[in-house]
N, C-alpha and C positions, 0 to 999 in steps of 0.2 A: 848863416841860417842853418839850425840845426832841421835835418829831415826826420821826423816821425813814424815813417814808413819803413826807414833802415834803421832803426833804433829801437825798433817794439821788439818784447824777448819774441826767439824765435820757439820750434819746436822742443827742440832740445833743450830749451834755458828753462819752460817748462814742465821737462822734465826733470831738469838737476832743482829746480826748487820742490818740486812734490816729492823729491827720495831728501833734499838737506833743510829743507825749511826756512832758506835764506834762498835770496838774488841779486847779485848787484848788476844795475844798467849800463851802457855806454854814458857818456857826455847828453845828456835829456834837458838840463837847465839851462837857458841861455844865462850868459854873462850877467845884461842888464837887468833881467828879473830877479836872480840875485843881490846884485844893488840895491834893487828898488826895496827888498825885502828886508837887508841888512839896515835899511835907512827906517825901514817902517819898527821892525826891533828896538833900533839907538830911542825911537817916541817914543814904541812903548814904556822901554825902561824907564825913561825920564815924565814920564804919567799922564802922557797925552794918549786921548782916548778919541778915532771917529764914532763909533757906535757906543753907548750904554751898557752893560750886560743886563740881563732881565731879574737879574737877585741880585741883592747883596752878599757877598761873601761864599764860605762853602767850596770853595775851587783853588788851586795853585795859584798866588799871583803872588812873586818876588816884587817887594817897593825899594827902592833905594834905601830906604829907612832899616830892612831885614841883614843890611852890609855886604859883606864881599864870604861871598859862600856861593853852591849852585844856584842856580835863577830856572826857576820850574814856574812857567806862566803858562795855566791851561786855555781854549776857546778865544786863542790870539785872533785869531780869522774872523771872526765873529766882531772883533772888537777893531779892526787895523786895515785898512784898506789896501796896506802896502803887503803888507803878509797875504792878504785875499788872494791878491794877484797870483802868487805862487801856489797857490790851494787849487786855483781854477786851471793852472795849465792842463791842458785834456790828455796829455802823455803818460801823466803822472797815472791817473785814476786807470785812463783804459792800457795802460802795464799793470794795475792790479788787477782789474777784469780777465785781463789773461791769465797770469798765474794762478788765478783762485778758482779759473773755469766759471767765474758768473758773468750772464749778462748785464749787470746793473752794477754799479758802484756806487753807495752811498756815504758820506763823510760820518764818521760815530762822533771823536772829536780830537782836536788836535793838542799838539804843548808847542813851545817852547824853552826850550833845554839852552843855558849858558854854562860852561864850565870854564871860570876865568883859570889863569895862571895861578900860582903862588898859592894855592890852596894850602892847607891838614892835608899830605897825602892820605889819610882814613877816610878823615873826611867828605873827599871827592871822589869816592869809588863808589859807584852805583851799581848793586848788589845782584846778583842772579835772580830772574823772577820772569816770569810768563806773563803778556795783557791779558791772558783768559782769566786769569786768575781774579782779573779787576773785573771782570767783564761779568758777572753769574746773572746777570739780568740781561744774557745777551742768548738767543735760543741759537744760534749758528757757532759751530767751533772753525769754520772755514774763516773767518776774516783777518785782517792782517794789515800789516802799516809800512808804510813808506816813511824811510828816516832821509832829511836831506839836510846834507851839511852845507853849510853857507862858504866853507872855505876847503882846502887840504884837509884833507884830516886823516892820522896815522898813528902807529901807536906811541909815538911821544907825545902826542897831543890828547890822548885819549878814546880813540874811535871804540866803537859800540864792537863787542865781540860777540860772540855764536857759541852754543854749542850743540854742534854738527847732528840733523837728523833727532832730535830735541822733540819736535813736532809731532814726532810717532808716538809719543809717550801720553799714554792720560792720567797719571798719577800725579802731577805737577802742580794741579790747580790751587794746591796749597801755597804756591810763591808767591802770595803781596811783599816782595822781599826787596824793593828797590832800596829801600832807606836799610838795609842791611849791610855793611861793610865787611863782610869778614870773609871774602872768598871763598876759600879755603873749607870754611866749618859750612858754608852752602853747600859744596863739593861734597862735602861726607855725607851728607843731610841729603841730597838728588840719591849719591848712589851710581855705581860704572860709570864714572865721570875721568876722562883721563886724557893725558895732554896732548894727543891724536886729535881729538874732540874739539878742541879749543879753536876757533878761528877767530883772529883779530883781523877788523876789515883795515884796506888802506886804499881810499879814494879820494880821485882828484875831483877840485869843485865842479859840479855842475852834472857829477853820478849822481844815482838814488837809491840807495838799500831797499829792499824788500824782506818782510821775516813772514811768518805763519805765523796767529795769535797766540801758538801751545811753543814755540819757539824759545827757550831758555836763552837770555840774551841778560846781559852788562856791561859797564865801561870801566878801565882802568883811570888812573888817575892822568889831569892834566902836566904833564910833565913841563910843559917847554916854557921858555922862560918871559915870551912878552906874546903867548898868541891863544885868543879868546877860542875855545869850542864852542860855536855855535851852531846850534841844527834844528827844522823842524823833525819833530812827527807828525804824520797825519795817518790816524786811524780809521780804517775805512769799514765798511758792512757788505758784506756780499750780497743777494738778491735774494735770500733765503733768511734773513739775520730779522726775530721781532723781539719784541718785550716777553718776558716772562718772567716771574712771581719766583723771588728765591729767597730763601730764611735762613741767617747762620745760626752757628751750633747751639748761640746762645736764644734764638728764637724771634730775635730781630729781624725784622725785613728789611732784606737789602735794597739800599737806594742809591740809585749811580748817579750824580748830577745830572745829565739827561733828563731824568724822570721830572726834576723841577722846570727844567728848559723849556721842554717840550709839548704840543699841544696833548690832550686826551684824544683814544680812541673812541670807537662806538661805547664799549666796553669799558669806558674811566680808565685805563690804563694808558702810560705814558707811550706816544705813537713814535716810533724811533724814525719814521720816513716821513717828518714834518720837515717840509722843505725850507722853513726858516732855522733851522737846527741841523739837520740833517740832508743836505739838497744832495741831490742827486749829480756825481759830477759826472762819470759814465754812461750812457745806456746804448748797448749794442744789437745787434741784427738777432 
């Protein structure tokens, strides 16, 4: 039985996440929730559904039918009873609630992320980019996500790497660059990027990563020869985090999926704290 009490960041942990923008946990996930979660994944993929989604289309969701490439399946939790289970443990949320310094933890929304073997190494490298970036309809810059890998994960396999203190930067917002492969030309593109900087994680199952949403993060490719990367994200909202009205350069209003999700406030705008969307997994003293 994992204890919760010795395993929440301490003071100092903190600390190293508000000077580097990342944190990784002790051992937070039990074994079997794992399982359960891995097994609730193998339905997904194979097109069984507990819940409905409320739209058609619009969102990530890998079919069998899109082949053997990454598997990007958004609002799993929403859809997966077995995935739920791991959304709800209370360690996960109120370890964000700490680092983020908010009382309240609210779910924004989650993916899951497959990166099989045998890929295009080009391919399967998932590109330097910041969530604020996806985010412009989100009024808080404080939020941030918890990545948990279903197995080992190291960089033969692929793990999510950092680049260190990233967070401090507000010039980034520019990176919708996941689907961008080319490392390297991101790197000249950011600007005082250099190999000091670079942290690839290596954690056993059952850590949890933690980034800051201005956070510069990607993945190298799956190297190893028979072992699937599998991880959730779960994106979370601080206690501070509403809706607000954002327009790109070209004059379009931005629209996050959420916005379709979610109920209307008083004010016809999309209410990010509709607890069938967004529930509250946190709330502290």
């Amino acid at each position: 039985m994992l204890d919760a009490r010795t395993n929440l960041p301490t003071a100092q942990d903190v600390a190293f996440y508000q000077e580097h923008g990342w944190w990784v946990s002790p051992k937070i996930i039990p074994d079997d929730v794992l399982e359960t979660a891995a097994l609730g994944a193998e339905r997904h993929y194979a097109g069984e559904r507990d819940h409905p989604m409320l739209i058609n289309g619009g969102y990530l969701d890998w079919q069998a039918e899109h082949g053997n490439t990454i598997r990007l399946n958004d609002y799993v939790s929403l859809q997966n009873d077995d995935i739920r289970q791991l959304l709800e443990l209370p360690i996960v949320a109120q370890t964000a609630a700490l680092l983020s310094g908010s009382r309240t933890i609210r779910l924004f929304h989650d993916q899951l992320i497959c990166k099989p073997p045998g890929l295009d190494m080009v391919d399967s490298v998932v590109g330097w980019h910041v969530d604020a970036a996806y985010w412009k309809t989100c009024s808080s810059r404080n939020m941030l996500t918890a990545w948990i890998p279903f197995q080992d994960c190291d960089g033969e396999t692929g793990a999510l790497s950092f680049l260190d203190g990233s967070h401090r930067r507000t010039d980034t917002e520019w990176m919708r660059t996941f689907n961008e492969h080319d490392m390297a030309t991101l790197e000249h593109s950011i600007g005082g990027v250099t190999p000091a900087k670079r942290v690839q994680l290596r954690l056993r199952r059952g850590q949890v990563s933690f980034h800051h949403c201005r956070t510069i993060h990607g993945s190298e490719p799956n190297r190893s020869a028979d072992r699937d990367r599998l991880a959730l994200a779960l994106h979370f909202q601080d206690d501070s985090n509403r809706y607000v009205t954002h327009f790109e350069e070209s004059g379009r209003r931005t629209v996050h999926i959420n916005d379709l999700l979610c109920r209307q406030d008083a004010d016809g705008n999309p209410d990010y704290s509709d607890p069938a969307i967004c529930p509250v997994l946190w709330s502290g003293p």
